[in-house]
Backbone as CSV, one residue per row, in Angstrom:
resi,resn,N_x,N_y,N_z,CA_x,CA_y,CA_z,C_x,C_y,C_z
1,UNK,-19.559,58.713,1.545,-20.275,57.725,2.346,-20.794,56.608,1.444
2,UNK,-20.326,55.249,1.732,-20.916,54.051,1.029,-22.337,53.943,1.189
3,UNK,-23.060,54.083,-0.480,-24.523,53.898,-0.547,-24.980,52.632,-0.518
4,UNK,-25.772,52.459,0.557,-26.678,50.972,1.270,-26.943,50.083,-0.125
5,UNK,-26.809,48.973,-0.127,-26.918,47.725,-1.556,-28.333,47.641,-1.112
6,UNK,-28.901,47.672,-2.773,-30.110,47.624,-3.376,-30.192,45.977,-2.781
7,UNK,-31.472,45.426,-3.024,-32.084,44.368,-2.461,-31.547,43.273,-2.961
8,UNK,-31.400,43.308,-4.354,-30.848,42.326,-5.044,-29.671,42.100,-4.524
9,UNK,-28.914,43.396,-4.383,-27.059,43.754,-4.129,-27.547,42.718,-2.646
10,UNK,-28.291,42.651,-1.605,-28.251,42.059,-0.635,-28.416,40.385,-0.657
11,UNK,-29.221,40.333,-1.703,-29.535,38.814,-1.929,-27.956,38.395,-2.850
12,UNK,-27.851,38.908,-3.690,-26.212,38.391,-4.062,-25.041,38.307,-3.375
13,UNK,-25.216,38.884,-1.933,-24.100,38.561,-1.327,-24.485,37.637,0.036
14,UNK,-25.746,37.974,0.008,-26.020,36.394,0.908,-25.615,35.152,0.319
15,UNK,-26.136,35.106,-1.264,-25.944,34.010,-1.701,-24.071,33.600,-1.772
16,UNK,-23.482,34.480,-1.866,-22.004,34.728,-2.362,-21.427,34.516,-0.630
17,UNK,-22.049,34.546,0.587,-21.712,34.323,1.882,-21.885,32.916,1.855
18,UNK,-22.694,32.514,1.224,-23.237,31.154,1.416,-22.531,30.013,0.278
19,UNK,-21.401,30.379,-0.788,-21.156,29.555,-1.219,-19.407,29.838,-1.032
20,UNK,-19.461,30.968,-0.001,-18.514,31.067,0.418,-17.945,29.853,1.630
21,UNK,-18.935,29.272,2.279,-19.100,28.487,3.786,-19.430,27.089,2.512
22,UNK,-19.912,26.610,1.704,-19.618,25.562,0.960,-18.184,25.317,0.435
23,UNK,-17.569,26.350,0.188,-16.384,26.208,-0.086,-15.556,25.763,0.912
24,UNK,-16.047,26.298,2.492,-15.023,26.095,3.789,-15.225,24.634,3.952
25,UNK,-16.860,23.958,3.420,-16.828,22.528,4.122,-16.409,21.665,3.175
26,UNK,-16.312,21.865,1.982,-16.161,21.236,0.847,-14.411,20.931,1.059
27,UNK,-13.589,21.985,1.806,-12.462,21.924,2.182,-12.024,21.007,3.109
28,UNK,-13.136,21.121,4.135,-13.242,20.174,5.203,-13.191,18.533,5.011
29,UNK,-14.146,18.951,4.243,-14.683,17.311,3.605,-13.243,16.488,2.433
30,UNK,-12.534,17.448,1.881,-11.749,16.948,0.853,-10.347,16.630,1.951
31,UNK,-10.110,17.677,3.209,-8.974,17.351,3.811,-9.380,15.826,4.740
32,UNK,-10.541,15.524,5.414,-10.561,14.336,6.081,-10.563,13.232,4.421
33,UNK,-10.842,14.084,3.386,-10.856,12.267,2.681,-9.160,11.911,2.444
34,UNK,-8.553,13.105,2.221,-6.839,12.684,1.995,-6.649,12.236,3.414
35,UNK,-6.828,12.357,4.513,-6.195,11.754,5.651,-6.793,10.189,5.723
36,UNK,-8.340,10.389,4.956,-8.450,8.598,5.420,-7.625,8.226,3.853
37,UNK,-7.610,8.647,3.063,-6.796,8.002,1.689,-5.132,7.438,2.467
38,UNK,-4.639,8.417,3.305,-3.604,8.161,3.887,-3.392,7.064,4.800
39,UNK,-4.513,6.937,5.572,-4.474,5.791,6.391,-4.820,4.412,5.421
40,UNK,-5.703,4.901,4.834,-5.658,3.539,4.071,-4.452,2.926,3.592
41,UNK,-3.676,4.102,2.832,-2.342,3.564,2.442,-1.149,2.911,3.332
42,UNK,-1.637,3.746,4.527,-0.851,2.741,5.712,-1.236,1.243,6.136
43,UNK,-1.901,1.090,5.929,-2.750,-0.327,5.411,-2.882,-1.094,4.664
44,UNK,-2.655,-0.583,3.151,-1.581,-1.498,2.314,-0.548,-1.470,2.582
45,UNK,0.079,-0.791,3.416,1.843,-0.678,3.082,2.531,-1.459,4.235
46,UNK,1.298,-1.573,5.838,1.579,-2.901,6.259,0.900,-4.127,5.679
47,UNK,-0.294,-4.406,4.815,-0.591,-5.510,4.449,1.080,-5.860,3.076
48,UNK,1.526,-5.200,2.658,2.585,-5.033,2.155,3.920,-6.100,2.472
49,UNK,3.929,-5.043,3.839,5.238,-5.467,4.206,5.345,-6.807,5.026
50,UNK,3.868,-7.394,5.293,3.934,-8.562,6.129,3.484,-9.916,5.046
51,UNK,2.961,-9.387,3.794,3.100,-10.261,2.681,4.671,-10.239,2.688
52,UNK,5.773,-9.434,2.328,7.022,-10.036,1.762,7.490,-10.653,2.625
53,UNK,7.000,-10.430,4.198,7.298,-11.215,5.458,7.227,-12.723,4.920
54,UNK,6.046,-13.005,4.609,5.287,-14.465,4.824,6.046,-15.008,3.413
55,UNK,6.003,-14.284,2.126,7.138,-14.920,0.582,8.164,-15.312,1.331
56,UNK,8.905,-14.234,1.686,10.556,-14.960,2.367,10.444,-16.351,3.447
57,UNK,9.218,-16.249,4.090,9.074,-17.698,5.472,8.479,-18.494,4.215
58,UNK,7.676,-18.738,3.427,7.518,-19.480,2.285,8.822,-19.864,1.418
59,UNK,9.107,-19.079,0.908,10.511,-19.138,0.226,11.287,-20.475,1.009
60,UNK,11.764,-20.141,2.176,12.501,-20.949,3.170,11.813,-22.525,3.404
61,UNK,10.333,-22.489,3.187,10.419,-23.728,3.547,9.992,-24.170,2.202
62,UNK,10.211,-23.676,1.337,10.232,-24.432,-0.237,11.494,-25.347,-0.598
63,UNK,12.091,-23.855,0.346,13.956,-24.771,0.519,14.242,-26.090,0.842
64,UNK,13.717,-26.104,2.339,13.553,-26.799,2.980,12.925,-28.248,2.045
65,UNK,11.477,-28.109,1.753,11.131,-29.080,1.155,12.384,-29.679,-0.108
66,UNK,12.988,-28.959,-0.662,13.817,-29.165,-1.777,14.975,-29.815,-1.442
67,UNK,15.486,-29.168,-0.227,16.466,-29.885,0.740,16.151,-31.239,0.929
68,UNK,14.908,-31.640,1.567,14.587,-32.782,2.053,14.692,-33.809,0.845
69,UNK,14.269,-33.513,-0.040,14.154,-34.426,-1.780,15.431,-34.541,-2.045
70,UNK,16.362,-33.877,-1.777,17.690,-33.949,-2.575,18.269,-35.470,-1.128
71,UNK,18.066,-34.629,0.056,18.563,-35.707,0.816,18.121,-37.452,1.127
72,UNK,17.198,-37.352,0.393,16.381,-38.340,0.352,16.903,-39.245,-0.573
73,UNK,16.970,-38.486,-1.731,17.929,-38.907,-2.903,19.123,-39.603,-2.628
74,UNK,20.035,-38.780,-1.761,21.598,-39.103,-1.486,21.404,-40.535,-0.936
75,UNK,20.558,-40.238,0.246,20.396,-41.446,0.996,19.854,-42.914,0.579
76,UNK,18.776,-42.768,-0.480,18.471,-43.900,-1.456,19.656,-43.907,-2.023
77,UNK,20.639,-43.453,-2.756,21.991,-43.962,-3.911,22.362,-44.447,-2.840
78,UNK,22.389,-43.947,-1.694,23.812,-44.513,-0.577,23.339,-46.261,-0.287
79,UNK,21.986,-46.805,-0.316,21.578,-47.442,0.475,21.443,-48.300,-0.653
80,UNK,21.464,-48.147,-1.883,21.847,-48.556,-3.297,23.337,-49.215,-3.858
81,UNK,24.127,-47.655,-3.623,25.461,-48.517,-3.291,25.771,-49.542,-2.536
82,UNK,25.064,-49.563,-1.012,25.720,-50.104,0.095,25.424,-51.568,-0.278
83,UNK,23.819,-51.513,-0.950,23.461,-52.813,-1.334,24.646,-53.552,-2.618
84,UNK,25.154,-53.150,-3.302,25.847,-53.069,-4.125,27.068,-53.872,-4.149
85,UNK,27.755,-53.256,-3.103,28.893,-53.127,-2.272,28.879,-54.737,-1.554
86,UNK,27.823,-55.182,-1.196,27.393,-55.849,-0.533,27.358,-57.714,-1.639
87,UNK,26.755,-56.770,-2.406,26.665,-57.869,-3.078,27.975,-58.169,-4.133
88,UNK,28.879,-57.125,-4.015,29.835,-57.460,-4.887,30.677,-58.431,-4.143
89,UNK,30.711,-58.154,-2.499,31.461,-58.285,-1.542,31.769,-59.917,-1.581
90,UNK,30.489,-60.614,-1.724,30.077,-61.717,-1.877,30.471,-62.578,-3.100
91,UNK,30.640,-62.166,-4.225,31.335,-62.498,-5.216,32.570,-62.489,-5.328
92,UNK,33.711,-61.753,-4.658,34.576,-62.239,-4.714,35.315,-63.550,-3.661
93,UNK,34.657,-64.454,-3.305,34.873,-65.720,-3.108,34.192,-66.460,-4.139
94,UNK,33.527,-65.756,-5.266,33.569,-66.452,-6.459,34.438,-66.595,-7.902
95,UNK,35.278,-65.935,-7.277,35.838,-65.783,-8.516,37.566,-66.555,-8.340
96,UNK,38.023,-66.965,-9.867,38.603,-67.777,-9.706,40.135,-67.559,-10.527
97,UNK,40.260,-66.371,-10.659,41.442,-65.460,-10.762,42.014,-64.667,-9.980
98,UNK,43.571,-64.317,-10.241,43.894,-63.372,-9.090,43.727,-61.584,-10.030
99,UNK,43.617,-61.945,-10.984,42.951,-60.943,-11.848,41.956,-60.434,-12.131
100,UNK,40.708,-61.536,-11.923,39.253,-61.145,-11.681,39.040,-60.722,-10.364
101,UNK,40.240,-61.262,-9.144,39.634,-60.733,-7.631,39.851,-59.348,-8.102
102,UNK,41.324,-59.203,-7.859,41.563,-57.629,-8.382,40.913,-56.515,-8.848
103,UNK,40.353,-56.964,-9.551,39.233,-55.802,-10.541,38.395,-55.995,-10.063
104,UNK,37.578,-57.175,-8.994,36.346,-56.740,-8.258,36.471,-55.801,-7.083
105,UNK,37.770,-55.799,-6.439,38.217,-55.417,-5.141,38.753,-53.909,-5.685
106,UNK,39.204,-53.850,-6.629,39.514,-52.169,-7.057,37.839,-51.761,-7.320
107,UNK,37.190,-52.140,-7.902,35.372,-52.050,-7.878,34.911,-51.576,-6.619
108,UNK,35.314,-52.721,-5.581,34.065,-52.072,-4.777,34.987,-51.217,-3.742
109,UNK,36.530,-50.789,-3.432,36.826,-49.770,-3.455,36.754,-48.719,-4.048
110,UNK,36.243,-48.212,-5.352,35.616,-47.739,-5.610,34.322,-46.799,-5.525
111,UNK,33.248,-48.081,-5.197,31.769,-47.747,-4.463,32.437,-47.456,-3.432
112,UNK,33.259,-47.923,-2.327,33.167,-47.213,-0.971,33.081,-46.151,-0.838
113,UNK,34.427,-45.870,-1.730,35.028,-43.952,-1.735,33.731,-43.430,-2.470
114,UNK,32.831,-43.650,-3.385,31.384,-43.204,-3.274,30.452,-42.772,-2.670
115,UNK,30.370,-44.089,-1.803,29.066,-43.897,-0.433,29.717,-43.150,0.325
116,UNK,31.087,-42.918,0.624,31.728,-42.454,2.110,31.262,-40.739,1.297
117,UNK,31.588,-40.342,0.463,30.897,-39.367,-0.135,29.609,-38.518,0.098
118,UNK,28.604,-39.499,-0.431,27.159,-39.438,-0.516,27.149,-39.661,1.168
119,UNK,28.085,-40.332,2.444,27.561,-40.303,3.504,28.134,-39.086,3.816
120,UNK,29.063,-38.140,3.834,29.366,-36.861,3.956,28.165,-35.967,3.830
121,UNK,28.071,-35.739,2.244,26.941,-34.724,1.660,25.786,-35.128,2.383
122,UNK,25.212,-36.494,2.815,23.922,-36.434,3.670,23.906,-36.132,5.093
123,UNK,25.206,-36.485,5.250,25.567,-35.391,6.814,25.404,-33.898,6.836
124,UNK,26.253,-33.363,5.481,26.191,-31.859,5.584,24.755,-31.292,5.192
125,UNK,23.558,-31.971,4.395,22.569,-31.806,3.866,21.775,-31.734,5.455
126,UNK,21.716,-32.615,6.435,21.155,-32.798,7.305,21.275,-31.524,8.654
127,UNK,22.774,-31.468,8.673,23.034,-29.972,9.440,22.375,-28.744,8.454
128,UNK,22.340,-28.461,7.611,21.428,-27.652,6.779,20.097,-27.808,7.097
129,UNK,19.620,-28.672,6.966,18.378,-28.844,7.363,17.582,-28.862,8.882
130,UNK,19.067,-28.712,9.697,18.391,-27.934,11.103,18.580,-26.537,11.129
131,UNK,19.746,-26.173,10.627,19.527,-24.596,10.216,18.278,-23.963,9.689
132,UNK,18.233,-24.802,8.904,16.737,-24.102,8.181,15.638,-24.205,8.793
133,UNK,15.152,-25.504,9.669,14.511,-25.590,10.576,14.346,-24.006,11.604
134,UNK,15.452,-24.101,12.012,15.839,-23.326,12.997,15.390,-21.825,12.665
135,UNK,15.816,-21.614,11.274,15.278,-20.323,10.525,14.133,-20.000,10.584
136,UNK,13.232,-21.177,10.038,12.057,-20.840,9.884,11.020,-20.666,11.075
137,UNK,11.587,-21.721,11.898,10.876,-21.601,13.570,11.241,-20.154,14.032
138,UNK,12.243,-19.732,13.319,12.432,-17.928,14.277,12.056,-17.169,13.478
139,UNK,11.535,-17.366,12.165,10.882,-16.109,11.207,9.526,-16.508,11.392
140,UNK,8.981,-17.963,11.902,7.028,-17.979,12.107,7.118,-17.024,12.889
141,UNK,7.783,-17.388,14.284,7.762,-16.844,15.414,7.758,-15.226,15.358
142,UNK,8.449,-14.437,14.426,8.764,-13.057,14.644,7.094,-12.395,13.356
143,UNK,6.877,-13.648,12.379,6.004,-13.418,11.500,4.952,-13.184,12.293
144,UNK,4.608,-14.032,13.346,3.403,-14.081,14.481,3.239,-12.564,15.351
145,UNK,4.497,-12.389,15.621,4.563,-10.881,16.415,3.947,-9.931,15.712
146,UNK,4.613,-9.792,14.283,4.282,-8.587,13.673,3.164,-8.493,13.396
147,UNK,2.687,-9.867,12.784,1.006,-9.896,12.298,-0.252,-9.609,13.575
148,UNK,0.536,-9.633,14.956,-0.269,-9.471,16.393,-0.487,-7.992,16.457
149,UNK,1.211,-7.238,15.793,1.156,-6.213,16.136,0.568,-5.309,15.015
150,UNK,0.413,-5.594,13.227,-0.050,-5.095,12.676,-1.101,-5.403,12.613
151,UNK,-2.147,-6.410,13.438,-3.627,-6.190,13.507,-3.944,-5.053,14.263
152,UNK,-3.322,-5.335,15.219,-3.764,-3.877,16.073,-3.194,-2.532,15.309
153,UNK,-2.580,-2.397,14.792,-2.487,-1.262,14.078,-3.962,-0.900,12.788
154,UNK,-4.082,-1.966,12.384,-4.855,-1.616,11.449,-6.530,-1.168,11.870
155,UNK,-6.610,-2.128,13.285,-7.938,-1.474,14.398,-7.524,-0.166,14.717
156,UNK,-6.694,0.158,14.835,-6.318,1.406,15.148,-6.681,2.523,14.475
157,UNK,-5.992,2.028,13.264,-6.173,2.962,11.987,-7.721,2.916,10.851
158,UNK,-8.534,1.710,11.631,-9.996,1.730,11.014,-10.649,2.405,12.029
159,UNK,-10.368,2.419,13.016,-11.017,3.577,13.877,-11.303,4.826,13.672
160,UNK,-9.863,5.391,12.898,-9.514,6.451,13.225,-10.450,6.548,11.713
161,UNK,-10.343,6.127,10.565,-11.181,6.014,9.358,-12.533,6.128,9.599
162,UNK,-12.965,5.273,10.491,-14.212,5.673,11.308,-14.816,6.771,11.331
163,UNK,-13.473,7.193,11.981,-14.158,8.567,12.657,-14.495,9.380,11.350
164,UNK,-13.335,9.443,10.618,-13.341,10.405,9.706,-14.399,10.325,8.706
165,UNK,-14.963,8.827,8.482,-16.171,9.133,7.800,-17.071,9.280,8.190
166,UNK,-17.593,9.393,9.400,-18.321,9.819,10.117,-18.743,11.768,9.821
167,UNK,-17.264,12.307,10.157,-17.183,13.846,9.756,-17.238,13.905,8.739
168,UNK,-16.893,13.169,7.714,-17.161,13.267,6.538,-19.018,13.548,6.160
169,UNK,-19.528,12.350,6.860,-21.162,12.365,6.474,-21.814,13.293,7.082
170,UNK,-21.557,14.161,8.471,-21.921,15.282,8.536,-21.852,16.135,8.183
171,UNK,-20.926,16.361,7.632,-20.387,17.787,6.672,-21.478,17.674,5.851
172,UNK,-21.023,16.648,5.040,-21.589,16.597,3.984,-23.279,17.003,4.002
173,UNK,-23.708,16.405,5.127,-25.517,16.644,5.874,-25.356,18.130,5.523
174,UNK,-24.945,19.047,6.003,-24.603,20.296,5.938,-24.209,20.565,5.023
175,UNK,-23.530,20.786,3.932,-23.692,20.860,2.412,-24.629,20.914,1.974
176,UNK,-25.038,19.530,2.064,-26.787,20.107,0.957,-27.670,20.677,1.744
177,UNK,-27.694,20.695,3.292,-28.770,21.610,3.749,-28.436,23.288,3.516
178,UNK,-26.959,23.698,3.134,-26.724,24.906,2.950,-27.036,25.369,1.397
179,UNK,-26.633,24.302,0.621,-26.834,24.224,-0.326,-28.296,24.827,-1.065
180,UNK,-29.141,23.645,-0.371,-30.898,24.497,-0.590,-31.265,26.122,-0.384
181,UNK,-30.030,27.024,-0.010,-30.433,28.246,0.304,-29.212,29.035,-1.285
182,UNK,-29.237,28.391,-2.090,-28.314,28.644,-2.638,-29.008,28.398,-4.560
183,UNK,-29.152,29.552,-5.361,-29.831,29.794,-6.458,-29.245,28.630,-6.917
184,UNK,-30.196,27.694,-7.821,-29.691,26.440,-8.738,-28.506,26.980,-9.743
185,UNK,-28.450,28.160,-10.244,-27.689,28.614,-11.273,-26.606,28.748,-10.866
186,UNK,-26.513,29.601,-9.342,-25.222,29.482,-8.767,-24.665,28.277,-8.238
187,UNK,-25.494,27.240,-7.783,-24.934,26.495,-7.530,-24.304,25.258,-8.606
188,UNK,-24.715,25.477,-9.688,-23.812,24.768,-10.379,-23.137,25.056,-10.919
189,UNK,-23.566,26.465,-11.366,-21.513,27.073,-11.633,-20.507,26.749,-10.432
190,UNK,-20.998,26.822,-9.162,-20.212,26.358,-8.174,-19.660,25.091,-7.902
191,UNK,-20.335,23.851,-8.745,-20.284,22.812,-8.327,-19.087,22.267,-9.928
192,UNK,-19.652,23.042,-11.005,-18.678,23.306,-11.873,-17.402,23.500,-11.981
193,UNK,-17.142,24.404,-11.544,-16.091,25.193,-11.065,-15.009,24.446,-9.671
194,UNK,-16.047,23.956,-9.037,-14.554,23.057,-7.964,-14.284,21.741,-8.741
195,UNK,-15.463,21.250,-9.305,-14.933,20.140,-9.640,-13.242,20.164,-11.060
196,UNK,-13.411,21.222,-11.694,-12.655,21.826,-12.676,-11.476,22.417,-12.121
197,UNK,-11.431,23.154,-10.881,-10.488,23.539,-10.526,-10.122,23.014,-9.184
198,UNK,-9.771,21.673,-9.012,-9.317,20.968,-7.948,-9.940,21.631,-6.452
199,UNK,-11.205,21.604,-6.445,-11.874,21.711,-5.117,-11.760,23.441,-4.610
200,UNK,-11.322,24.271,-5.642,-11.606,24.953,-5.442,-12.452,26.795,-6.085
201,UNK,-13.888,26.792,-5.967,-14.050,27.368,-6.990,-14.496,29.009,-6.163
202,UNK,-14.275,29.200,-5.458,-14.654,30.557,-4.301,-13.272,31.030,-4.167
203,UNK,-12.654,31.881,-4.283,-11.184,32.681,-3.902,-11.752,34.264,-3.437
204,UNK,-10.874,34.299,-2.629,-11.063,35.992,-2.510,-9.843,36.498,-2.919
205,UNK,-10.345,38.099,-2.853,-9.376,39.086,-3.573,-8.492,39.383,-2.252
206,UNK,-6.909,39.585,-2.679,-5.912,40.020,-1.486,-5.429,40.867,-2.069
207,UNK,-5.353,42.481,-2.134,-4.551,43.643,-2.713,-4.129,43.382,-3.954
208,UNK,-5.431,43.265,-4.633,-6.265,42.765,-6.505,-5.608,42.050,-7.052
209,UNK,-5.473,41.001,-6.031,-4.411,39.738,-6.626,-5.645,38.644,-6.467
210,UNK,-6.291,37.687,-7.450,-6.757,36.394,-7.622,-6.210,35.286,-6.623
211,UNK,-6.728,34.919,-5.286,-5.710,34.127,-4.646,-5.908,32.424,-5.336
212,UNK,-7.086,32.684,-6.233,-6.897,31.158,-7.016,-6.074,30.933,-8.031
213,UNK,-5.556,32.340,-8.534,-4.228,31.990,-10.002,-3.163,32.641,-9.372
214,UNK,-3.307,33.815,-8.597,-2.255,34.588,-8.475,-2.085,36.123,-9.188
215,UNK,-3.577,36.284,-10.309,-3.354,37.048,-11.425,-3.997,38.163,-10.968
216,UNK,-3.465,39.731,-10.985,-4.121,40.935,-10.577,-5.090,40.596,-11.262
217,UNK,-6.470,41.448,-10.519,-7.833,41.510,-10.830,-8.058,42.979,-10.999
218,UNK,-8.525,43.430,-12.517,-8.799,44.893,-12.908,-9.932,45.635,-11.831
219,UNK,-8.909,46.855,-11.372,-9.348,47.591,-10.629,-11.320,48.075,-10.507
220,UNK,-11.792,48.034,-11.682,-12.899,48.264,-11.600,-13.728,46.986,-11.424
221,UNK,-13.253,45.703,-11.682,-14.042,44.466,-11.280,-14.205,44.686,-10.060
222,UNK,-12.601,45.164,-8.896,-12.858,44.779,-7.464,-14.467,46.159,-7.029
223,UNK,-14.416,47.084,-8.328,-15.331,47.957,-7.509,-16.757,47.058,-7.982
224,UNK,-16.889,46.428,-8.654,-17.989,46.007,-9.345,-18.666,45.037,-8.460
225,UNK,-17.535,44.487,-7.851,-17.247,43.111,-6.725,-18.079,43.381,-5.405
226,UNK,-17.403,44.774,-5.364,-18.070,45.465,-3.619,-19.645,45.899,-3.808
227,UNK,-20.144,46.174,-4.952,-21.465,46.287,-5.069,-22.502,44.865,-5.621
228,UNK,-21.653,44.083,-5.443,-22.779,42.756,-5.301,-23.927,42.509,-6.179
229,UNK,-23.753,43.545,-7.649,-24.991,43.294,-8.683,-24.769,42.007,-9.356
230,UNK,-24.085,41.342,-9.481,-23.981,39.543,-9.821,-22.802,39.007,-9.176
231,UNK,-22.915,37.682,-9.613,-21.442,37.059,-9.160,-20.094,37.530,-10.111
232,UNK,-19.317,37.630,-9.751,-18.007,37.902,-10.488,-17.196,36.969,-10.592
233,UNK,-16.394,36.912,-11.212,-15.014,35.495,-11.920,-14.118,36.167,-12.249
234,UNK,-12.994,35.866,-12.142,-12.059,36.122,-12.688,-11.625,35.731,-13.933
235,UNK,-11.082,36.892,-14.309,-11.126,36.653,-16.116,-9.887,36.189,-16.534
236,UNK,-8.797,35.317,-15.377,-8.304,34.148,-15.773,-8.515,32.751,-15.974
237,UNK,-8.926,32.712,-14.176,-9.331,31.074,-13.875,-10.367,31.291,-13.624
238,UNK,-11.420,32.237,-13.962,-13.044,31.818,-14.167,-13.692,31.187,-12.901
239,UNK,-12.830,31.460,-11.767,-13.168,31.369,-10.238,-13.739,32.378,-9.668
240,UNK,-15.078,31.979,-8.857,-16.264,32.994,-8.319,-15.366,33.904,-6.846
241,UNK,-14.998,35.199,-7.303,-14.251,35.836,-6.585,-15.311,36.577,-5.575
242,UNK,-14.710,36.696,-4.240,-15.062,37.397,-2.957,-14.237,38.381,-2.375
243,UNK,-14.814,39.273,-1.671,-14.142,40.251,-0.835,-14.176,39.697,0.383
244,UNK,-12.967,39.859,1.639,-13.850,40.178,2.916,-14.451,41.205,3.560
């Protein structure tokens, strides 16, 4: 027949119940912070994807602007030549060879086949430049959608962050009010101990296996364990072991 735990044996496993239920909220508390860490990341990853949105509609009308300078260009030489052309045109009723006409008239045939050129390329520059128009009026337009639709996502997803820090700050209320029932000594080996072993410093024993390493636990610890005269650790990972 199991002999009744001495007073102490009772106060050590209250206390050992009680940093057992810090461990459950401390769990609590660490799984809502990875879910808001997660949402957050969904939140850069659309502030993300609607930045490379807006580079590429930037990009395009850098084009655009670059387009416009080049065509601007063509069209000043053209209007340069034409002046040109113009004025050569005029000189040959000055001239008083059939050798000097010649070489002015091969000249400003010449400039023609030029400008007729430069008037091509500012034609084809100009159909480009409604394309691109055209581009960019349908990437604002689709840029506008997404940014309509990833605001509301992100209300969505600060809500839901909301919430979670919300449960977060109650838990936590509950932590240190459980906490105060909990010996200073133990509790900072406890507070030790999760922070050292990734949030978790309470394991129980499963058929004298350590469920925090995995490592059998010597048969007489688990008896040492069931009589509750101090806290126990495991004499691998130095984690405050429990029975149920």
């Amino acid at each position: 027949m199991d002999q009744p735990l001495t007073e102490n044996a009772q106060i050590v496993k209250v206390q050992l119940g009680i940093l057992v239920h810090l461990q459950e909220q401390d769990e609590k508390i660490n799984y809502r912070r990875n879910q808001m860490k997660n949402l957050k990341g969904k939140i850069e990853a659309e502030d993300e994807r609607l930045r490379e949105q807006r580079d590429v509609l930037d990009g395009r009308k850098r084009e655009l602007e670059q387009l416009r300078k080049e065509r601007h260009g063509v069209e000043l030489s053209f209007k340069e030549k034409q002046a040109l052309i113009q004025k050569l045109g005029g000189q040959l009723f000055e001239v008083k060879t059939n050798e000097a006409y010649n070489a002015l008239a091969s000249e400003i045939k010449q400039h023609k086949q030029e400008n007729s050129l430069l008037e091509e390329r500012a034609l084809e520059m100009m159909m480009a430049e409604d394309d691109l128009l055209a581009g960019i009026a349908q990437a604002e337009k689709a840029l506008a959608e997404e940014e309509q639709r990833g605001a509301a996502l992100k209300d969505e997803i600060q809500r839901e962050i909301s919430r979670w820090e919300k449960e977060i700050e109650d838990l936590q209320t509950q932590w240190k009010s459980s906490s105060q029932e909990v010996k200073p000594v133990y509790l900072e080996r406890y507070c030790r101990l999760r922070d050292a072993k990734g949030g978790r410093a309470v394991v129980k024993i499963e058929n004298d296996v350590c469920d925090g390493c995995r490592m059998a636990i010597r048969p007489q610890a688990v008896i040492e364990l069931q009589k509750y005269r101090e806290l126990l650790c495991c004499d691998n990972c130095a984690r405050i072991l429990y029975v149920e």
